[in-house]
C-alpha positions in Angstrom: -3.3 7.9 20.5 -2.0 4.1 21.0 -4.0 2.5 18.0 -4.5 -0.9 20.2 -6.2 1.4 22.8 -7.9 3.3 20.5 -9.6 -0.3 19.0 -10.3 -1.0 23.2 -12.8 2.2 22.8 -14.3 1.7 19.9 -15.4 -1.8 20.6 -16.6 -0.9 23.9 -19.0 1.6 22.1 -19.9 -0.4 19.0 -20.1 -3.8 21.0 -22.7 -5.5 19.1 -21.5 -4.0 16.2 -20.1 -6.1 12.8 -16.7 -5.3 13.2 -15.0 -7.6 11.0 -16.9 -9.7 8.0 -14.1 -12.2 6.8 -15.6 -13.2 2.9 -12.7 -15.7 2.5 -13.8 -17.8 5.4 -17.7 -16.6 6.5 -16.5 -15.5 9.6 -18.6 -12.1 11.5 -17.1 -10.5 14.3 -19.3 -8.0 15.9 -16.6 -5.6 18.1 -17.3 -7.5 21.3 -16.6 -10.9 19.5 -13.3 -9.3 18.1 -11.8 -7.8 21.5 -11.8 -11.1 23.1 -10.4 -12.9 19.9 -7.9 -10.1 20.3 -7.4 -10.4 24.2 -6.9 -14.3 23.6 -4.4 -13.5 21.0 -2.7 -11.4 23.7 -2.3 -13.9 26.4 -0.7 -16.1 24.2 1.5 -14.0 22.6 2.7 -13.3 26.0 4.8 -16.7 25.9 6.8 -15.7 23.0 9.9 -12.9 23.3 9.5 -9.7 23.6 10.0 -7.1 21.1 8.9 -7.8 17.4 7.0 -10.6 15.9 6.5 -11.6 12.6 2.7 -11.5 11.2 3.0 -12.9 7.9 -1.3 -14.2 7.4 -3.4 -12.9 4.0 -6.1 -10.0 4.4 -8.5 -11.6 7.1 -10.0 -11.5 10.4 -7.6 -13.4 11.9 -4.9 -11.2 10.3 -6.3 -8.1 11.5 -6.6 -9.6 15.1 -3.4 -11.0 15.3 -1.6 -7.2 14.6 -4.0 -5.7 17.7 -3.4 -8.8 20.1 0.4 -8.3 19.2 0.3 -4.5 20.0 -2.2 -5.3 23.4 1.0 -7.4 24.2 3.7 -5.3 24.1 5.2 -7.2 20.8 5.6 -4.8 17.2 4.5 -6.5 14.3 6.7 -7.0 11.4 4.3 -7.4 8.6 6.0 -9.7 6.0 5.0 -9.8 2.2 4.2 -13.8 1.4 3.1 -12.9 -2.1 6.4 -13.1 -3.9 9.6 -15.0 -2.1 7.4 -15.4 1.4 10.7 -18.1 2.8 13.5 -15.5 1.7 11.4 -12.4 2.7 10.8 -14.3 6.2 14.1 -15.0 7.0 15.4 -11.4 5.7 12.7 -9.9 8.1 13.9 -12.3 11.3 17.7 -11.3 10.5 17.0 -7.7 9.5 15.0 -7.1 12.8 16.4 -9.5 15.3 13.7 -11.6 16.2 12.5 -15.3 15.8 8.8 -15.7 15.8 6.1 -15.3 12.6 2.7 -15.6 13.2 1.7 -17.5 9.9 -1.4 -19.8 8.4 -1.3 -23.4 7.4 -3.4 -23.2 4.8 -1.6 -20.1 3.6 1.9 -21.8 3.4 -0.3 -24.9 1.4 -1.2 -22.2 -0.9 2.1 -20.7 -1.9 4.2 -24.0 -1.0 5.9 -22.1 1.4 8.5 -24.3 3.3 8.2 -24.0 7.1 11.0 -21.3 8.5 12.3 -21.5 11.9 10.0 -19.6 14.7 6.9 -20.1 12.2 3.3 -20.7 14.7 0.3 -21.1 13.3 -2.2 -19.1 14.0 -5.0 -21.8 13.5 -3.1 -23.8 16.0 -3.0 -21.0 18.4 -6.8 -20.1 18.2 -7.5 -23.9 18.2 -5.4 -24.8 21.8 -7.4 -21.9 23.4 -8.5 -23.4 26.7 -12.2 -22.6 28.1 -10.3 -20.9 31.0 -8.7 -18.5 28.4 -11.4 -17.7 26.7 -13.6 -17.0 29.6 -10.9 -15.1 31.1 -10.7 -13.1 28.0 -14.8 -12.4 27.7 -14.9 -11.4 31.6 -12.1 -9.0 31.5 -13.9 -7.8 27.7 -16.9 -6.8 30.2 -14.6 -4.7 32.4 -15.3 -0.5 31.7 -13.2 1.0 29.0 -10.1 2.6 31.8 -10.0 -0.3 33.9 -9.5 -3.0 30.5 -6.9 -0.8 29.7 -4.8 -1.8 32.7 -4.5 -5.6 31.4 -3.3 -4.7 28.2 0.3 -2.9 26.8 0.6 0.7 28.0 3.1 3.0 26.1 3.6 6.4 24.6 2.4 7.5 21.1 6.6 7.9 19.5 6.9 4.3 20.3 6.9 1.9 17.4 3.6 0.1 16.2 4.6 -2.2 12.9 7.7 -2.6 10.6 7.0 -2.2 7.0 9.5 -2.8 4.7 9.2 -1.1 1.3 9.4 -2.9 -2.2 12.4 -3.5 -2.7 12.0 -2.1 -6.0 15.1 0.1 -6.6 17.1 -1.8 -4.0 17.5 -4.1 -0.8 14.0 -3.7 1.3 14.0 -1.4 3.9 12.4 -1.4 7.0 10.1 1.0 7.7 9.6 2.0 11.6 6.6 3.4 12.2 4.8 5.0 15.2 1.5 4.9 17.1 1.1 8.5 16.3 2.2 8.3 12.9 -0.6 6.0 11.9 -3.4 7.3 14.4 -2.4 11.1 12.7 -2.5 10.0 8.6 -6.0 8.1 9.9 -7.3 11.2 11.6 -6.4 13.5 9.4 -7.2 11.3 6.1 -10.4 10.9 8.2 -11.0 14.7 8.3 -10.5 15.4 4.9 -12.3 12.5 4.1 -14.7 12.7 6.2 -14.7 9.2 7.4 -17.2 8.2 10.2 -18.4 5.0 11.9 -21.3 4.8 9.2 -18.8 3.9 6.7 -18.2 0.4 5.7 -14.6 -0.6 4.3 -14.0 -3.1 1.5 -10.5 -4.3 2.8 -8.8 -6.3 -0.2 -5.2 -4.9 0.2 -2.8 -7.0 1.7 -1.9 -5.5 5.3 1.9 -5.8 4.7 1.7 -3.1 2.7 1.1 0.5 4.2 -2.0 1.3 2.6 -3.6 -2.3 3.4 -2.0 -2.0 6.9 -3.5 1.7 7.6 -6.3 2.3 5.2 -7.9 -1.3 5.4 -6.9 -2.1 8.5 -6.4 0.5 11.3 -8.8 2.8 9.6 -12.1 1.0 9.8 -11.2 -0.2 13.6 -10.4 3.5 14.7 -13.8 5.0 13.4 -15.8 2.3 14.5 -16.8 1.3 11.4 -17.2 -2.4 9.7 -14.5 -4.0 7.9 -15.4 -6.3 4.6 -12.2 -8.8 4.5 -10.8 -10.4 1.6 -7.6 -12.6 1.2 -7.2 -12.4 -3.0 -7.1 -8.4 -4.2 -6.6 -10.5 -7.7 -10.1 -12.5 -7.7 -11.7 -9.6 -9.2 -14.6 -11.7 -9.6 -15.2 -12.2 -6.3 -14.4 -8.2 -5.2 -17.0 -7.1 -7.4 -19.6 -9.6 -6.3 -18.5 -8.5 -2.3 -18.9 -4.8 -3.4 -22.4 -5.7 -4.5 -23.8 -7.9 -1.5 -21.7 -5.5 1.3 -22.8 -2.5 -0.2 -19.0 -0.9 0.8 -18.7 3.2 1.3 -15.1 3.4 0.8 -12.2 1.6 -1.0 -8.5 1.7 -1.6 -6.6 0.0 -4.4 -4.5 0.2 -6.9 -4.8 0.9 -10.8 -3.9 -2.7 -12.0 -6.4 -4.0 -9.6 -8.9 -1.6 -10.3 -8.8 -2.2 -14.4 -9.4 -6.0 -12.9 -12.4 -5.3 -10.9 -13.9 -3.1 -13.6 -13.3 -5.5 -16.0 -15.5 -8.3 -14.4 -18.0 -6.4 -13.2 -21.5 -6.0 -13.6 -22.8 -2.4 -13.9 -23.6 -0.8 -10.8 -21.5 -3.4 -8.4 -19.1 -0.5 -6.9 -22.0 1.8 -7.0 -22.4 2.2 -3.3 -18.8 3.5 -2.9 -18.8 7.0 -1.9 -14.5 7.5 -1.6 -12.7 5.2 -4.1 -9.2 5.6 -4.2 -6.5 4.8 -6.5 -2.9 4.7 -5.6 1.0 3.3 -5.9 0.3 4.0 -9.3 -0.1 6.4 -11.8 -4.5 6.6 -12.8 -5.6 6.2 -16.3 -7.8 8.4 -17.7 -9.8 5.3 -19.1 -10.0 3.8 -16.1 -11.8 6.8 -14.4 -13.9 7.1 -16.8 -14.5 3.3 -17.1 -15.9 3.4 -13.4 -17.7 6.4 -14.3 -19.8 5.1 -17.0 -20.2 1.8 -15.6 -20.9 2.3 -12.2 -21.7 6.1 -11.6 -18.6 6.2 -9.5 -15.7 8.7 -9.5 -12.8 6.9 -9.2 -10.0 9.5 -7.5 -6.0 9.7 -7.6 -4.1 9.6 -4.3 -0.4 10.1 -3.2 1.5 8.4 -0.6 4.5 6.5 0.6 5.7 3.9 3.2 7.1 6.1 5.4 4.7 8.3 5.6 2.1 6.1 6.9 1.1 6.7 4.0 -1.5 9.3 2.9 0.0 12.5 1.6 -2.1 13.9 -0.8 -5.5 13.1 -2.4 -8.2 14.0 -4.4 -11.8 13.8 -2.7 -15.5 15.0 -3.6 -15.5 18.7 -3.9 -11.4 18.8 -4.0 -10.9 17.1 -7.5 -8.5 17.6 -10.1 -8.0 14.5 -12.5 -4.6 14.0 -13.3 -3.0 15.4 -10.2 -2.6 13.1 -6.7 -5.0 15.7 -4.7 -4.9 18.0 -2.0 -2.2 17.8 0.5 -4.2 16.5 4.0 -4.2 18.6 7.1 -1.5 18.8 9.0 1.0 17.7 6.8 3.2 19.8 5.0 4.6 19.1 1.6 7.4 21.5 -0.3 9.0 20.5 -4.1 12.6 21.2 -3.7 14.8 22.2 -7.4 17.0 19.1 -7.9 20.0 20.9 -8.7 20.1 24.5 -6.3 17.7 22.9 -3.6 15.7 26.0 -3.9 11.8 25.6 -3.2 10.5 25.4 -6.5 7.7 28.0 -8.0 4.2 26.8 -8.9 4.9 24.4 -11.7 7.7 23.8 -11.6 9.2 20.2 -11.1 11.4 19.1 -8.2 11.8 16.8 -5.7 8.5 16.4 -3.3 9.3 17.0 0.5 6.9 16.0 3.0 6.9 16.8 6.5 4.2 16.2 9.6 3.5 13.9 12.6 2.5 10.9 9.8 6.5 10.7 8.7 8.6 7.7 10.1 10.9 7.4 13.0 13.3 5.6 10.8 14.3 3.0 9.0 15.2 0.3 11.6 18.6 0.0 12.3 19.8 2.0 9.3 20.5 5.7 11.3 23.2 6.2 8.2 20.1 5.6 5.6 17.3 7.3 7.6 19.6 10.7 8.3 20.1 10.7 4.2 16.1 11.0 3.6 15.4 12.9 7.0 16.9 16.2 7.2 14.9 19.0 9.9 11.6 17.0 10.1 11.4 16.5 6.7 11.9 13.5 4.6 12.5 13.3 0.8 10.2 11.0 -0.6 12.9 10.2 -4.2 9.7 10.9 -6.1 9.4 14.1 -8.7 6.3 16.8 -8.8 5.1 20.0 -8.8 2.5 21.8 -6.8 0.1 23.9 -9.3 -1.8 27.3 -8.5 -4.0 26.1 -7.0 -2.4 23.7 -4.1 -2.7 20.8 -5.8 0.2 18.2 -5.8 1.1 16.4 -9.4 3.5 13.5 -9.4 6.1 13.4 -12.1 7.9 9.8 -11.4 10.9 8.9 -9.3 14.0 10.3 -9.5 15.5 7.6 -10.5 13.4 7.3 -13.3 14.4 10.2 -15.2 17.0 10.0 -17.5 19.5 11.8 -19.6 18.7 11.8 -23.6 20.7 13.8 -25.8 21.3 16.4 -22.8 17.8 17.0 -21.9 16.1 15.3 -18.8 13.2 12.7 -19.8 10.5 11.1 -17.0 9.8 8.0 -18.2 6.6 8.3 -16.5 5.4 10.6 -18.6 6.2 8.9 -21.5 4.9 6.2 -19.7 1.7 7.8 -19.4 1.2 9.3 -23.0 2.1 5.5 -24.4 -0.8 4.2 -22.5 -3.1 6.4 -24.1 -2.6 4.8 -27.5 -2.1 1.4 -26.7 -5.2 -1.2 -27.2 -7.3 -1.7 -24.6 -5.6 -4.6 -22.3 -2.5 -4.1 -23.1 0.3 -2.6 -20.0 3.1 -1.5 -20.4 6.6 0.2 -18.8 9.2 2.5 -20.1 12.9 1.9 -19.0 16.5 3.3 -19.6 18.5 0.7 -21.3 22.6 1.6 -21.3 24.5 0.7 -24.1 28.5 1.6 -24.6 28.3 2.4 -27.8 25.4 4.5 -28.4 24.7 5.3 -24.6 21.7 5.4 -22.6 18.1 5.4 -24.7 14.7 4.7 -24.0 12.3 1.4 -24.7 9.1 0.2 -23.9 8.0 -3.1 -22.4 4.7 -3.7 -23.5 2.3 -7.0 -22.8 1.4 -7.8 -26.3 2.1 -6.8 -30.1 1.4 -3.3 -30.7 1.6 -1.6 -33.8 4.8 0.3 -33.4 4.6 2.6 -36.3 1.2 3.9 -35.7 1.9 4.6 -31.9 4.9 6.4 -32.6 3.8 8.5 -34.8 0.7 9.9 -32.3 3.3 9.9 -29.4 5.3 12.5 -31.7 2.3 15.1 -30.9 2.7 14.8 -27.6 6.8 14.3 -26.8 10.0 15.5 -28.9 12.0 12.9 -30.2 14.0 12.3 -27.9 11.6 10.9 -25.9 9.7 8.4 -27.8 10.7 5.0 -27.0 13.5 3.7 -29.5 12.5 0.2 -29.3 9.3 -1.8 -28.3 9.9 -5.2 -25.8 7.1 -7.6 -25.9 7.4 -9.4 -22.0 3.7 -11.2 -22.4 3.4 -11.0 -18.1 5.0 -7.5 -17.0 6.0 -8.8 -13.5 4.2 -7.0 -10.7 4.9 -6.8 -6.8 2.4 -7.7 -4.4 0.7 -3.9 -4.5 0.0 -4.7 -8.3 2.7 -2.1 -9.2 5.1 -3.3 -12.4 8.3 -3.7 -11.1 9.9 -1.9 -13.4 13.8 -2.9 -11.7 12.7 -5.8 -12.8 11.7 -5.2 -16.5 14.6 -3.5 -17.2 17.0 -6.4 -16.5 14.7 -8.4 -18.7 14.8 -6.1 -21.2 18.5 -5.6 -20.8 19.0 -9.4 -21.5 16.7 -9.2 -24.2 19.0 -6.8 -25.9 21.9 -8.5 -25.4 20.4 -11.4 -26.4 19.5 -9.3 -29.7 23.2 -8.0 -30.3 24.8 -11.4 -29.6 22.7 -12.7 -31.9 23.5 -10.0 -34.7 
């Protein structure tokens, strides 16, 4: 299913319908409103080259119109991330993928003093030069029956490409992401399915949409069903989420952890209440913080699994299929196998390896790296870099990446997990993230970053029930603002250079 088409039928059905309610500006679009924003957007991307264009506009109406009037055009959106290095990030996007024009806001460049790159149009400039013979033009052909509009906007075939994402950039250079019509329109139907997602349901879209979740969960998810989307530019106004959840009286909503502790955290009891699927993901779930939103709202808050390139729902946990602690069920129609590090043998229940996924939802590549995307491809199935296990019962737990497990006196350690048992004994408030720090002399060991002073002692010493030695964290790093990428993920490549320095600093010093 083309997901521009698919947005065509679904605001033919639901024409008076709130499609989109924009809380950053006030803006409503009922689906009749939206398809001829989208159709105008359309005819005037036609003027620009063919081939990709750059959307690079915060969560919002006009964002969300701007990816389906690209797609109704024949032109790929490359979503770029504006929350951290928006110039470099643009101009790494227009090299990486060839093309010269972004899509971008005035007042969003204001906000983040964003210098003006080369090919930038703004999209308030666009809407705002709309003649009265394009927009009638666009409102009589909105009229036309569902097959016939369909001949005045972009045909194609599901395998073509429908965005370029490009990952975090957390282990290494970004990469960009190619994915399909039918990868998308399969992760939303068969999230949907397991889900059970309908038109009734109202999403609260906070993520930003150059990231896959924002992009396919808050985005292309509510347009698909027919259902309403609640918009809002800042996921990190946690005030103003939880007063949105209260008024909009939202049934489902995507985030991740760090975000979630935010909205919990200035919230009144009872704001999420109305949510029946809430899901957490990109980041390993506290314990605390499902039971936070459990006492304080009456909501089960439950643990998902998924990645860039595949669209990205893999695995969750849902009412009547929930295990806390693990990432879920794996959906329908997507296959997922955990593969022994060392032999390459398919692991027994329980045992940890490297999580395979395969199914219509994984990528076509990464754009103009075949070398790259045939080393995480192999047969259909694409290795994710991320350790598990699958237990007895089908569901899927999540063990860290690969790359962040480490070697300590012979034995393999997931910093994850020790990760995850420091965070049960740290204050309330307080983050953290365990790295591998190399030294020459004594060799690799472990530390933790943490956000304030902790008492090291007493920590350590209730960590030892729960790890061997080797494990526990040799030193504590206090970084007062653990830096964070635009998902609200700790980027933990960058901790450990500024831990490394730190200890430099320590042994120069010494």
């Amino acid at each position: 299913m083309l997901l521009h088409q698919q947005f065509v039928r679904m605001a033919k059905k639901h024409a008076g319908k709130l499609a989109i309610i924009d809380r950053s500006t006030g803006d409503k679009f009922t689906y009749s409103k939206a398809l001829i924003g989208a159709l105008i957007l359309s005819s005037k991307f036609n003027k620009y080259d063919k081939g990709f264009i750059g959307i690079m506009i915060p969560t919002s109406a006009g964002c969300a119109l701007a990816v389906v009037g690209a797609l109704m055009s024949g032109r790929i959106p490359v979503m770029i991330n504006y929350s951290t290095g928006a110039e470099a990030n643009a101009k790494y996007a227009q090299k990486k993928c060839h093309f010269k024009t972004i899509i971008t806001s005035k007042s969003l460049l204001e906000k983040i003093n964003c210098p003006l790159v080369d090919g930038m149009v703004m999209i308030e400039d666009i809407m705002s030069g709309a003649t009265l013979g394009e927009k009638l033009k666009a409102a009589l052909k909105s009229k036309l029956p569902v097959n016939t509009l369909l001949n005045f906007i972009h045909k194609g075939n599901e395998d073509d490409t429908s965005a370029i994402l490009f990952t975090s950039g957390s282990e290494n250079e970004p990469k960009a992401v190619e994915l399909t019509h039918r990868n998308i329109s399969s992760n939303i139907e068969n999230f949907g399915i397991y889900a059970k997602l309908g038109e009734s349901d109202i999403m609260l879209a906070s993520l930003v949409f150059f990231h896959v979740f924002g992009l396919t969960v808050d985005l292309w998810t509510p347009l698909y069903y027919g259902m309403t989307m609640v918009t809002y530019a800042n996921p990190l106004d946690f005030q103003a989420i939880s007063t949105i959840a209260r008024e909009e009286k939202p049934t489902v909503m995507v985030g991740t952890p760090s975000f979630f502790w935010g909205y919990l955290n200035k919230s009144e009891p009872g704001d999420f209440k109305s949510l029946r699927i809430m899901v957490a993901g990109s980041d390993k779930c506290p314990e605390a913080l499902r039971d936070g939103y459990l006492k304080k709202h009456g909501v089960t808050l439950y643990e998902g699994y998924g990645t860039t390139e595949t669209s990205p729902v893999v695995s969750t946990n849902i009412p009547g299929f929930n295990k806390p602690g693990s990432i879920g069920k794996v959906i329908p129609n997507t296959q997922v196998k955990i593969l022994n590090v060392d032999t390459g043998e398919e692991c027994k229940p329980g045992e940890v390896g490297k999580i395979m996924v395969k199914g219509d939802s994984v990528m076509k590549g990464y754009y103009g790296d075949p070398e790259l995307t045939s080393k995480v491809l192999k047969n259909g199935w694409y290795d994710t870099g991320d350790m598990g296990f699958l237990d007895e019962d089908g569901f899927l737990w999540h063990a860290g990446r690969l790359r962040r497990f480490t070697k300590v006196g012979g034995e393999m350690v997931s910093l994850v997990k020790v990760e995850n048992i420091l965070e049960k004994y740290l204050p309330e408030g307080v983050s953290c993230c365990v790295v591998e720090i190399s030294d020459e002399k004594k060799g690799s060991f472990i530390v933790a970053a943490v956000s304030e002073q902790v008492n090291k002692t007493e920590i350590l010493r209730k960590m030892m029930n729960d790890l061997p030695s080797i494990a526990l964290p040799r030193q504590f790093i206090v970084i007062n603002n653990l830096p964070v990428m635009g998902t609200g993920k700790i980027d933990f490549t960058t901790v450990t250079k500024l831990v490394q320095e730190r200890m430099n600093q320590k042994t120069e010093n010494s």
